[in-house]
C-alpha positions as CSV (number, residue, x, y, z in Angstrom):
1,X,0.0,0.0,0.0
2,X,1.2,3.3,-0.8
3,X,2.7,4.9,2.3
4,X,0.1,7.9,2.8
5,X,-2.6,5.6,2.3
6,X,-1.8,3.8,5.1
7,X,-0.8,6.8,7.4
8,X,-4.5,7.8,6.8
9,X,-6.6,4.4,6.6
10,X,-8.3,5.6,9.7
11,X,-10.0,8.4,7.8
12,X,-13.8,8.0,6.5
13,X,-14.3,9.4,3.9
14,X,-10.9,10.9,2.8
15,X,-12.1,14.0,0.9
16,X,-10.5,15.4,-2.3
17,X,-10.8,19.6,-1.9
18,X,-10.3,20.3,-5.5
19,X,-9.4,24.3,-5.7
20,X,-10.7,27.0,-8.1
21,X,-7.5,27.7,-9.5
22,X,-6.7,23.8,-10.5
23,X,-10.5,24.1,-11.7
24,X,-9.6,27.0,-14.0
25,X,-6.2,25.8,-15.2
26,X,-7.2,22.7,-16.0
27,X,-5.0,21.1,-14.4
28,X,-6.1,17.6,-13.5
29,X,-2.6,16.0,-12.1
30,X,-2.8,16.2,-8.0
31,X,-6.9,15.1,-9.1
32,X,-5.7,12.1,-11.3
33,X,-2.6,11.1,-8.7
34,X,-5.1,11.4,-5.7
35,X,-7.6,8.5,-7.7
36,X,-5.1,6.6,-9.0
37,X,-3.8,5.5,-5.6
38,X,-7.4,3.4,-5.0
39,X,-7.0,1.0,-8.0
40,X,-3.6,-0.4,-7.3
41,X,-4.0,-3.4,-5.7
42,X,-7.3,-5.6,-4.8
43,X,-6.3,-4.4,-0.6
44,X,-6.5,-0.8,-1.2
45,X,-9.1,-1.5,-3.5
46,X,-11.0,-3.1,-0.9
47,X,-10.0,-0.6,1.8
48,X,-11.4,2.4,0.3
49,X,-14.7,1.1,-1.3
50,X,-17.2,3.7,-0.7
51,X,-14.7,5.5,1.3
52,X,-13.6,8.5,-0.9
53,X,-15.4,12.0,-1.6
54,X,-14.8,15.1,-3.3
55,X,-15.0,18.9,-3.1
56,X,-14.2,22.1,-5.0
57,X,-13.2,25.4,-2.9
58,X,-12.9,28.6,-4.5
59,X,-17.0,28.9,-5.2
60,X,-18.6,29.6,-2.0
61,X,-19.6,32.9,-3.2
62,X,-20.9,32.0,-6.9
63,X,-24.5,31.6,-6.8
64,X,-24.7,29.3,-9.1
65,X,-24.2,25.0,-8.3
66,X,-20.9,23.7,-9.1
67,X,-22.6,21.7,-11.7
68,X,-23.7,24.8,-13.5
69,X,-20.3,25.8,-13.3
70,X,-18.6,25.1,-17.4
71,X,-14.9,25.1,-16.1
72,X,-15.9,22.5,-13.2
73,X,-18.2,20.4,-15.6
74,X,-15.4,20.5,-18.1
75,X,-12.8,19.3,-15.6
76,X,-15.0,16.4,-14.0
77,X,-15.5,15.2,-17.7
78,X,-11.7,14.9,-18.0
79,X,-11.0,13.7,-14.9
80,X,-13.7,10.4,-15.6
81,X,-12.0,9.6,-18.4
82,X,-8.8,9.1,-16.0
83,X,-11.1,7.6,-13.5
84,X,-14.4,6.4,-14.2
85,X,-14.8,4.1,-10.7
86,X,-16.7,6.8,-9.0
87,X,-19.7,4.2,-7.9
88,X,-17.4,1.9,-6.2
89,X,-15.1,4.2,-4.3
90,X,-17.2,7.4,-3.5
91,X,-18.9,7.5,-0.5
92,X,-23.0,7.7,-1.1
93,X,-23.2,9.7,2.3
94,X,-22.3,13.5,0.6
95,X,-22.7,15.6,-2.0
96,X,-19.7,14.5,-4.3
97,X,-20.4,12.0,-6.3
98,X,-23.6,13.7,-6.5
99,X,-22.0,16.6,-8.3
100,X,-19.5,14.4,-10.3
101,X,-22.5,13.1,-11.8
102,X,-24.7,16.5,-12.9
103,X,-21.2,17.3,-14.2
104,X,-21.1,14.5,-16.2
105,X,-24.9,15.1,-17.5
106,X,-26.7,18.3,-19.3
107,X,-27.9,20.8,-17.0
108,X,-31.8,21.0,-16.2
109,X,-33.6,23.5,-13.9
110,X,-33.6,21.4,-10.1
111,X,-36.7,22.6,-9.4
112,X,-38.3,20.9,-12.2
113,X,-38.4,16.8,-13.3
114,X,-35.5,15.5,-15.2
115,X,-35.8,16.4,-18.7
116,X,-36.0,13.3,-21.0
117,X,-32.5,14.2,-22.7
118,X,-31.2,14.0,-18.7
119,X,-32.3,10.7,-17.7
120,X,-31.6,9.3,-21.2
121,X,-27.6,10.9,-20.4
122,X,-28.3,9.8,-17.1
123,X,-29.2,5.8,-18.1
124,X,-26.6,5.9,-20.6
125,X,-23.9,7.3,-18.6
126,X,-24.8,4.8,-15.9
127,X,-25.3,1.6,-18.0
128,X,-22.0,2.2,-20.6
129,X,-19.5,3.4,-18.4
130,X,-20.2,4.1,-14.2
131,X,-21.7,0.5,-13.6
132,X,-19.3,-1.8,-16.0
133,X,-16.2,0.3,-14.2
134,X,-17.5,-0.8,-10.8
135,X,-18.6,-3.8,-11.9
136,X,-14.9,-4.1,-12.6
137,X,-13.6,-3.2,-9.7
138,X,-16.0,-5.5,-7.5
139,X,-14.6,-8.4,-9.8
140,X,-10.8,-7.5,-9.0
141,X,-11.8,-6.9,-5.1
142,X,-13.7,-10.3,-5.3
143,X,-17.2,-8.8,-4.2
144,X,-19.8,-11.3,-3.3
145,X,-23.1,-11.8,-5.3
146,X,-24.6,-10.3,-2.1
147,X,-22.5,-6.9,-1.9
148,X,-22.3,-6.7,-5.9
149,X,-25.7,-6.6,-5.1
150,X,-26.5,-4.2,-2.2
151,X,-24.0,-1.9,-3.7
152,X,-26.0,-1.9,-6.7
153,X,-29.0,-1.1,-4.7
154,X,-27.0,2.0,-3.3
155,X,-25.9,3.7,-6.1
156,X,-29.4,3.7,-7.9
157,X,-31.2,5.3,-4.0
158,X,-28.2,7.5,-3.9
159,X,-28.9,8.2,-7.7
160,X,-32.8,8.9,-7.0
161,X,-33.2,10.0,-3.5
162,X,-29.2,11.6,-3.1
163,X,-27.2,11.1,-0.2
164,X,-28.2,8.3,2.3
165,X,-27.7,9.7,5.8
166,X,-30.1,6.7,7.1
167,X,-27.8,3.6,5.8
């Protein structure tokens, strides 16, 4: 295991703070470093399923949601092609992954339903790429049928309902 992964294993979740000015530079490598750490062996695999989240600072006085942000929705849709295992490793008990994914998908007004070109994005998004990446990883961490399963049935509630503070 890398060496600062195991200095922090105590920590739940351990929380990317992406800031503003990687955002507007583009720069994805701390990002893409930080992720890559997760998939290097089946252990730390294993250690940090569901146990990663991410933030953006810099933004706190915009009034508009990160996800209505271009520069952020243009760097989450870089960094998932770098790292598309979001469902296995992010926690579904905040706001990230929640963001990472209306970054990934076209903007709609939140007060109103899901525009049918969203939850087509949405289903597509989910079926072609999110859910065979963590069906990948739960393969290499040697998931049961069971927790393949109740995982499953996390991501879609977290999906509908958001975050699940009553797990």
């Amino acid at each position: 295991m890398d060496q600062w992964l195991d200095e922090i294993k105590d920590i739940n979740p351990l929380i990317l703070i992406v800031d503003r000015s990687e955002v507007e530079a583009g720069d994805l490598s701390r990002s893409i470093a930080f992720f890559s750490h997760f998939t290097n062996t089946p252990d730390t695999m294993r250690r940090w399923y569901e146990g990663v989240d991410i933030g953006f600072s810099g933004y706190d006085q915009l009034s508009e949601e990160l996800d209505e942000i271009n520069e952020v929705r243009q760097f989450v849709q870089r960094l998932d092609l770098f790292f598309p295992y979001w469902l296995f490793f992010m926690s579904k008990h905040y706001l990230g992954l929640q963001c990472v994914m209306h970054c990934m998908l076209p903007i709609y007004p939140k007060n109103e339903p899901p525009t049918i070109e969203f939850r087509e994005a949405w289903k597509n998004l989910i079926e072609t790429r999110w859910f065979p990446a963590m069906n990948k990883i739960s393969r290499q961490v040697g998931l049961s049928q069971d927790e393949h399963r109740t995982l499953s049935d996390r991501v879609i509630d977290y999906c509908i309902k958001g975050p699940l503070f009553d797990d």
